[in-house]
C-alpha positions in Angstrom: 25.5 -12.1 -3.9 23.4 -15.3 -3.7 26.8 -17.6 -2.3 26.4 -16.8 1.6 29.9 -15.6 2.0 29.3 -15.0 5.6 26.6 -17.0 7.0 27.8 -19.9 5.3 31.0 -20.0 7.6 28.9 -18.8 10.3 27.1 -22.3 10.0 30.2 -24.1 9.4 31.5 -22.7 12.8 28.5 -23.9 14.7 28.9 -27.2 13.1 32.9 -27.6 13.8 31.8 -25.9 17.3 28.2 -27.8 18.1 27.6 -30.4 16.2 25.5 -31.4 13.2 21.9 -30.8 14.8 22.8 -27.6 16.4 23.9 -26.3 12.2 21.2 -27.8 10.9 18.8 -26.4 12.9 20.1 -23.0 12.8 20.2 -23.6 8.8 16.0 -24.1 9.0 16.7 -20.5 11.4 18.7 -18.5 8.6 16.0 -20.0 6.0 13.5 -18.2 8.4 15.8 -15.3 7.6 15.0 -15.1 3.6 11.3 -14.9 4.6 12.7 -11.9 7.0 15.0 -10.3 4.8 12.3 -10.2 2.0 10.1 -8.2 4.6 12.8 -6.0 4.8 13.3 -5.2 2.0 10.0 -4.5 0.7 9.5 -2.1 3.9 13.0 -0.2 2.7 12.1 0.1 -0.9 7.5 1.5 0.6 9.8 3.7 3.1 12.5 5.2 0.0 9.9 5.1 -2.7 8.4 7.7 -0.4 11.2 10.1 -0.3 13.1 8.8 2.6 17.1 9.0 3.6 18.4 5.6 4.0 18.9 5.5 7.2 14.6 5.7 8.1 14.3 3.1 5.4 17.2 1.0 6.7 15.8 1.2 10.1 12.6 0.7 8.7 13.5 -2.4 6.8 15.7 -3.5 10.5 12.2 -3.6 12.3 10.4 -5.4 9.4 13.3 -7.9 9.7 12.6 -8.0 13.0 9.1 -8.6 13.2 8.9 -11.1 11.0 12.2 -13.3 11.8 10.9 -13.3 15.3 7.7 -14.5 14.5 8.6 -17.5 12.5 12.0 -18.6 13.7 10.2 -21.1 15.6 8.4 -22.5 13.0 7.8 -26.5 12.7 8.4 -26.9 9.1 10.5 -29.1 7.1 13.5 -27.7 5.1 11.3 -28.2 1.9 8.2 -27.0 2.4 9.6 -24.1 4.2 11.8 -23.4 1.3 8.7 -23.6 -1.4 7.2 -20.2 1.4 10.4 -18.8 1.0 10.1 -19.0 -3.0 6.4 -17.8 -3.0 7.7 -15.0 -0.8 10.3 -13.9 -2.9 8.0 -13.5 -5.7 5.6 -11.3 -4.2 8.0 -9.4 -2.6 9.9 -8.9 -6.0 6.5 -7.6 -7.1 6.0 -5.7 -4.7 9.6 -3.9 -5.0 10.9 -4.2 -8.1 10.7 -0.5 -10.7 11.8 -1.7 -14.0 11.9 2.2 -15.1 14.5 3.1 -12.1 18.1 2.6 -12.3 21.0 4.2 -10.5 24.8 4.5 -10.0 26.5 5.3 -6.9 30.0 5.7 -6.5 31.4 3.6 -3.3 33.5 5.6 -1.2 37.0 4.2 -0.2 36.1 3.1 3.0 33.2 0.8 2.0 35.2 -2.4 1.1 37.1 -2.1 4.2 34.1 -1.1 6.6 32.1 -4.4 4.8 35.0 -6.9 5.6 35.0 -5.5 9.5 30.7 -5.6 10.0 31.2 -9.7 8.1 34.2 -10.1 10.4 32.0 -8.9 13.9 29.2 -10.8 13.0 30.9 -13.8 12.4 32.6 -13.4 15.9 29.6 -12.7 17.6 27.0 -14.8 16.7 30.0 -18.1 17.2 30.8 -16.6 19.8 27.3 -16.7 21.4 26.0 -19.5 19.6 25.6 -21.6 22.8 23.4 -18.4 24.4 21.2 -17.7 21.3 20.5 -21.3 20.5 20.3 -22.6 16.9 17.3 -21.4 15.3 18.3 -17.7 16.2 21.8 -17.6 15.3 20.9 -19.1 12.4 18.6 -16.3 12.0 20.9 -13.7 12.6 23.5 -15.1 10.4 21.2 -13.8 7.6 21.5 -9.8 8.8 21.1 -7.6 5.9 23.7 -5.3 6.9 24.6 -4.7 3.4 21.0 -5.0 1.7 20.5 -0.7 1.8 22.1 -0.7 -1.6 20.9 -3.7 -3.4 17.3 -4.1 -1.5 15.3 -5.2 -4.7 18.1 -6.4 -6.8 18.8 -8.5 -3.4 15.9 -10.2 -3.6 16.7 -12.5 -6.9 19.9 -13.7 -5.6 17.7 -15.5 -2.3 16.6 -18.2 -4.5 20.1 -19.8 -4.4 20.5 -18.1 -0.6 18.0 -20.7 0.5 19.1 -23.5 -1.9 22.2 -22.6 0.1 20.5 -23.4 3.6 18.0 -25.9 2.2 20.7 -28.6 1.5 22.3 -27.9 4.8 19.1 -28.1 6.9 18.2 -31.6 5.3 21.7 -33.1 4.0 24.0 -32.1 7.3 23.0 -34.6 9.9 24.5 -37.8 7.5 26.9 -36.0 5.1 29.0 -33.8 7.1 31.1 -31.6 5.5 29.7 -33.1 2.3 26.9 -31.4 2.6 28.4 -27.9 2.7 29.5 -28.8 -0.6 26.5 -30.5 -1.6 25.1 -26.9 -0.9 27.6 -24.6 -2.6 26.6 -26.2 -5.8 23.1 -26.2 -5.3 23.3 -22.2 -4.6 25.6 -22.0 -7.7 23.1 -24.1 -9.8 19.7 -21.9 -8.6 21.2 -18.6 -9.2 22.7 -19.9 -12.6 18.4 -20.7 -13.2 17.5 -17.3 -11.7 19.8 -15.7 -13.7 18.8 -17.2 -16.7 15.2 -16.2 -16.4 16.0 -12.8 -15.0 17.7 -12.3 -19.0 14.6 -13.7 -20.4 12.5 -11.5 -18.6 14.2 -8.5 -19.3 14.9 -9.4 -22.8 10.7 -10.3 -23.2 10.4 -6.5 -21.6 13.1 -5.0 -24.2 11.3 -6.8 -26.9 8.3 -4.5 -27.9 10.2 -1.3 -26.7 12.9 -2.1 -30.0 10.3 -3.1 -32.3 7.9 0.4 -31.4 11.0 2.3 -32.0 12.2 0.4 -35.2 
């Protein structure tokens, strides 16, 4: 879930379409959007924990998206330092979500494959289609729409360290690499979620650890 298999075309589009500033600076505008997308989904996970449907906590978490993309989509920040807030950000909202007790299993109905591949399809259409009229920084922004977040809103989070290694590389690499650079990015999204991954086992093998040993 980390690879952005819809916002990164999205960006490619506005590159092919605008140029190489125009992408880039929409790439700082869906980094803005891992900042917004945490907000979300610590405000759907406060709004569910509490007993409600998902469709108040989706709404909720919409608004919280909102508010905060909004706020900071104009933000004068480098690509690096901005992605260092986004990492701090993940953490605390990973704290502030995560329930190592709860797990579940849903069973997808037939239609949700087909319904995911028409909302990627729209949004793709809309926001190049109204690039020029939204300006960079907010289509990059809402590139980064968690449509599909309502079912994996705290597992979502860890998979946004290699979102904005993603958009990182873009933002910074675009302007003198080209297409290169969207390459340049894919591996660097591969790479972080291969890290976060990695310590994501360790952790919940350090958290297995004692429970096996007390019932040994």
């Amino acid at each position: 879930m980390g690879i952005p298999f819809t916002s990164g075309p999205i960006t490619l589009f506005l590159y092919l379409d605008h140029g190489a500033p125009f992408a880039a600076n929409a790439a700082l505008g869906s980094l803005v959007g891992v900042l917004a997308t945490a907000a979300f989904a610590v405000e759907f996970s406060a709004i569910a924990k509490r007993g409600g449907r998902i469709v108040p906590s989706f709404i909720a978490g919409l608004l919280a998206f909102a508010l905060i993309g909004g706020a900071a989509q104009d933000l004068a920040i480098a690509p690096l330092p901005l992605y260092a807030i986004c990492a701090v950000v993940l953490i605390v909202a990973i704290r502030l979500v995560a329930d190592p007790g709860v797990t579940a299993s849903v069973p997808l109905p037939r239609w949700d494959l087909p319904a995911r591949m028409v909302l990627a399809t729209v949004l793709v259409l809309a926001i190049t289609g109204g690039a020029a009229a939204l300006g960079p920084r907010l289509s990059g922004l809402l590139a980064t729409i968690p449509l599909y977040a309502s079912i994996l809103a705290g597992f979502g989070l860890f998979v946004l360290f290699g979102f904005g290694a993603f958009y990182v590389v873009i933002a910074a690499s675009l302007e003198w690499l080209g297409l290169w650079a969207f390459a340049a990015a894919l591996a660097a999204a591969v790479v972080m979620q291969a890290v976060t991954l990695r310590l994501l086992q360790r952790g919940v093998t350090s958290a297995a650890g004692p429970v096996s040993e007390s019932r040994s």
